[in-house]
N, C-alpha and C positions, 0 to 999 in steps of 0.2 A: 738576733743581730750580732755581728761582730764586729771589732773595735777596729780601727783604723789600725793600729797595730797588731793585729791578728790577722788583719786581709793584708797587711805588709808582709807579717809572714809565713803564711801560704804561698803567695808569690815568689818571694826569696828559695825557698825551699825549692819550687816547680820549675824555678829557670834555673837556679844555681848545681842542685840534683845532691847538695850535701847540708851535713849541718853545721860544719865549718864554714865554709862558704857564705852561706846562707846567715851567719854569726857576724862574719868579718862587711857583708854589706850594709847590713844593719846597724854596724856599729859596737853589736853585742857579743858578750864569752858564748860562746860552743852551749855551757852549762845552761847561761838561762834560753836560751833558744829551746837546747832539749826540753829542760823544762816547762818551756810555754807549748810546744809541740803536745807533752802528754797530757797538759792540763784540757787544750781543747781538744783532745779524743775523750777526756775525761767527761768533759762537760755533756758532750753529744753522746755519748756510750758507742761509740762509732772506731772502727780501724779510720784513721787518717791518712797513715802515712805507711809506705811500704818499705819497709825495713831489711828487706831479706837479699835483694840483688847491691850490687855493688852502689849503683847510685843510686841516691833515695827520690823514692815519686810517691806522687798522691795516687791515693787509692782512687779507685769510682766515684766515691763516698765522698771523699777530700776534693775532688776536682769539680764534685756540682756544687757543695760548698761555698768554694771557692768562688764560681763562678756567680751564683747565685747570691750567694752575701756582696758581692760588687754588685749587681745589679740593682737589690734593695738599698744599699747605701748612696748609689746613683740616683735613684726616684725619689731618696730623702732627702738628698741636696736640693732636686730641682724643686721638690715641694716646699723646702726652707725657702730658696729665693722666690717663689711665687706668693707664699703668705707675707716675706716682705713687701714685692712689691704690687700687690694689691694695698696694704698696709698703706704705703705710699702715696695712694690715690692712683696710680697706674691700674690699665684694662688687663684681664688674663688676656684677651684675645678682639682684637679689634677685626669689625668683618665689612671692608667699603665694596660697595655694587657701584659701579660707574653704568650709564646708560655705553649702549654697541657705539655712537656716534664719537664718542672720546675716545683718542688714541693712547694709549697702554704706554710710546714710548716719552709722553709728555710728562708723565709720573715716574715714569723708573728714578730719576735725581729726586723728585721727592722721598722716594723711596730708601733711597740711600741715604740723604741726610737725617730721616728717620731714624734708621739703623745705627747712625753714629751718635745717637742717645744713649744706647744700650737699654733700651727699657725694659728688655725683655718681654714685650710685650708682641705676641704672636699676631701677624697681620695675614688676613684671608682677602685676596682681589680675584672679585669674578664682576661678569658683566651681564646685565639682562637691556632688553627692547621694550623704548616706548611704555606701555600703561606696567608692564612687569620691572619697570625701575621703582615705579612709586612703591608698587605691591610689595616686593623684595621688603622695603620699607613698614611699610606695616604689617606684614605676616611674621618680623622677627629676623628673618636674614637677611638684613646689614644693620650695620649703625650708624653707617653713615652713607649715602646714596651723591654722586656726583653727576651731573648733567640730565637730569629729570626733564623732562618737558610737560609742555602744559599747565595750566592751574594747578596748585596743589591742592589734593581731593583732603577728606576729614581724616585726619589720623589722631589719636588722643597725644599729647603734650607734645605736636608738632611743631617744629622748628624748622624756620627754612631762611635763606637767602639768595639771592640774583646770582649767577655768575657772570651773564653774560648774555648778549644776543645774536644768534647766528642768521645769517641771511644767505639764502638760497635763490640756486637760477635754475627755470627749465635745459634741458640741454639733450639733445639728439647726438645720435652718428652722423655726420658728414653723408651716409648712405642710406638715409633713413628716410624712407616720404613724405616727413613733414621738418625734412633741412633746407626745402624749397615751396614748402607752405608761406604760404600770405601773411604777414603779421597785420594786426594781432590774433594767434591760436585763437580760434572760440572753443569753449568747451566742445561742443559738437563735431569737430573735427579731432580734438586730440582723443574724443571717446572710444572712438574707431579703430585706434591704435594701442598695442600693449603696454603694460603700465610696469616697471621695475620696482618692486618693493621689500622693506627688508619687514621681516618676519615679527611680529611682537610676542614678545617671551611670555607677556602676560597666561595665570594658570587659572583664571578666577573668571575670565570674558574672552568673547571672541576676539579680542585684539580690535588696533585700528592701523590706519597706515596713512601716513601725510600727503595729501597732493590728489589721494586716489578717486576718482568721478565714481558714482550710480554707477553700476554695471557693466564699469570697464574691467575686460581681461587683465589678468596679472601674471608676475613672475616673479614669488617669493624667493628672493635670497637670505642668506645669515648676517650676513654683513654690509656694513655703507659700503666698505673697499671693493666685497663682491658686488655691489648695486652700479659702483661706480663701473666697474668692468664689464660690468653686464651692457651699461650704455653704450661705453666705447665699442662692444664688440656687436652693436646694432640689435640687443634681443630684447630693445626694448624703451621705453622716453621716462626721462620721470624727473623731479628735484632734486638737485644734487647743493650741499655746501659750499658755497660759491669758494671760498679761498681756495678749497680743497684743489681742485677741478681748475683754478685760474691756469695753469702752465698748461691745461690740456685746451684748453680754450683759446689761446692763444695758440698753439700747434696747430689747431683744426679738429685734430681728433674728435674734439666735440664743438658742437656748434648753438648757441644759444639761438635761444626764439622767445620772442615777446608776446605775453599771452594778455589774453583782454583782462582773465581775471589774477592779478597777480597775488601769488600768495605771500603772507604777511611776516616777517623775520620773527623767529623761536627764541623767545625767554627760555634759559637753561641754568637749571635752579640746584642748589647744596640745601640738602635737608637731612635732618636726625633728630628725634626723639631729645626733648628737652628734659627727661628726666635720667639721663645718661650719659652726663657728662663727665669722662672721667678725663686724663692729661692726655692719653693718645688721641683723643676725640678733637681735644681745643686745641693739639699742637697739629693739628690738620687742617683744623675750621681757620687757623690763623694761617697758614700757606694759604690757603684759597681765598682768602679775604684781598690776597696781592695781588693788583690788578695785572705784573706781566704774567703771573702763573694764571690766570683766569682769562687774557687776552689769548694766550699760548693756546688754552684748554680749546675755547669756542673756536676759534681759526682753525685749530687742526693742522694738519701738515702737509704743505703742499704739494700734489706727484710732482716726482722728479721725471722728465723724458729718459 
């Protein structure tokens, strides 16, 4: 390793091309510069520095040096502030899995007043579907899981709370043959026709998918947004989150139908691992405990025409 003053003067030397120069930035006589020059060729048994042309340059030698002693004193630093703040009670790296049905831009503000902690504390957002939210959950990839559905299955020192309840509408294309079906839908009419589903990320089961009858055709999408477009563009019928879809509903674009058996509004749940609690974990679990940040979540955002 070298000293914060020895990679000062490497540098000096490599932009300035003298040892005057390189003396006068520094602050220091021509002499002890020389000095410290032959002491660190001294140390390494190494040519440093090249002496022979008019302006002075690092050798091969001198220049991976160089580079390389900044690099280890870079990953010294970062690892000094990491053992702090672990020390601190702060996460190296906090990893939240949101379920697909949560929109990404309801969190970015959260996000950012995060970041104006400075916690240094590294955050990973990705998203799974349906049973691979919980999973995500118990396999170790996340720590903390946002908009879950369903019961929550057995995890060991599981922790969970409510966010919220979503309620959904059946809803067709305008052009779709059951936009002029009879109300109320019986099952056995909407069987007949294809079902729009988004895809469960789960890696453990076959997945499930909301709303979907016994041995109806389907059309797995990645996303609610693509489920939602998948209706309006006629390829297909299925449940949609009523807010979401209100301004398309009122357009026409899509059209609701009242079904005999109606399905029943989704509990959508915050859960982590109660033995891992560190200050990124509880200054998240405290945003989401606000009911406007948890009304926001469940509602979604509504298409704009």
């Amino acid at each position: 390793m070298l000293s914060e003053d020895e990679l000062a003067l490497l540098e000096a030397i490599r932009e300035s091309g003298s040892l005057s120069r390189a003396a006068a930035r520094l602050g220091k006589a021509p002499s002890t510069i020389s000095h410290a020059a032959r002491q660190l060729e001294a140390r390494f048994d190494a040519l440093l520095f090249d002496r022979r042309r008019y302006r002075l340059q690092l050798t091969p030698a001198g220049q991976l040096l160089a580079l390389e002693a900044a690099r280890l004193m870079q990953d010294v630093s970062r690892l000094s502030k990491r053992v702090k703040q672990i020390a601190s009670g702060w996460e190296d790296r906090l990893w939240i899995v949101t379920d697909e049905i949560l929109e990404f831009e309801i969190l970015a503000p959260v996000i950012r007043s995060f970041d104006a902690l400075q916690s240094g504390v590294a955050l990973r957002m990705t998203h799974e579907v349906l049973g691979g939210t919980w999973e995500a959950l118990r396999d170790g990839r996340a720590d903390l899981i946002i908009g879950a559905t369903n019961e929550p299955p057995v995890i060991p020192k599981l922790r969970w709370l409510e966010l919220g309840v979503m309620e959904w509408v059946f809803a067709v294309s305008p052009r779709h043959p059951l936009a002029k079906a009879a109300e109320p839908l019986e099952r056995e009419t909407v069987l007949r026709h294809r079902s729009v589903v988004v895809a469960d990320s789960s890696r453990s089961s076959a997945g499930r998918a909301y709303g979907l009858l016994g041995g109806q055709a389907t059309l797995a999408v990645p996303s609610m947004a693509a489920k939602i477009h998948a209706q309006v563009e006629n390829l297909g019928v299925g449940w949609l989150p009523r807010h979401r879809v209100a301004g398309l509903l009122k357009r026409g674009e899509l059209i609701e139908k009242r079904m005999a058996d109606p399905r029943e509004p989704n509990v959508l749940y915050v859960a982590w691992r109660g033995d891992q609690e560190g200050r990124a974990l509880s200054w998240w679990l405290e945003q989401l405990r606000q009911p406007r940040l948890a009304k926001r979540l469940v509602r979604g955002i509504e298409i704009a025409g």
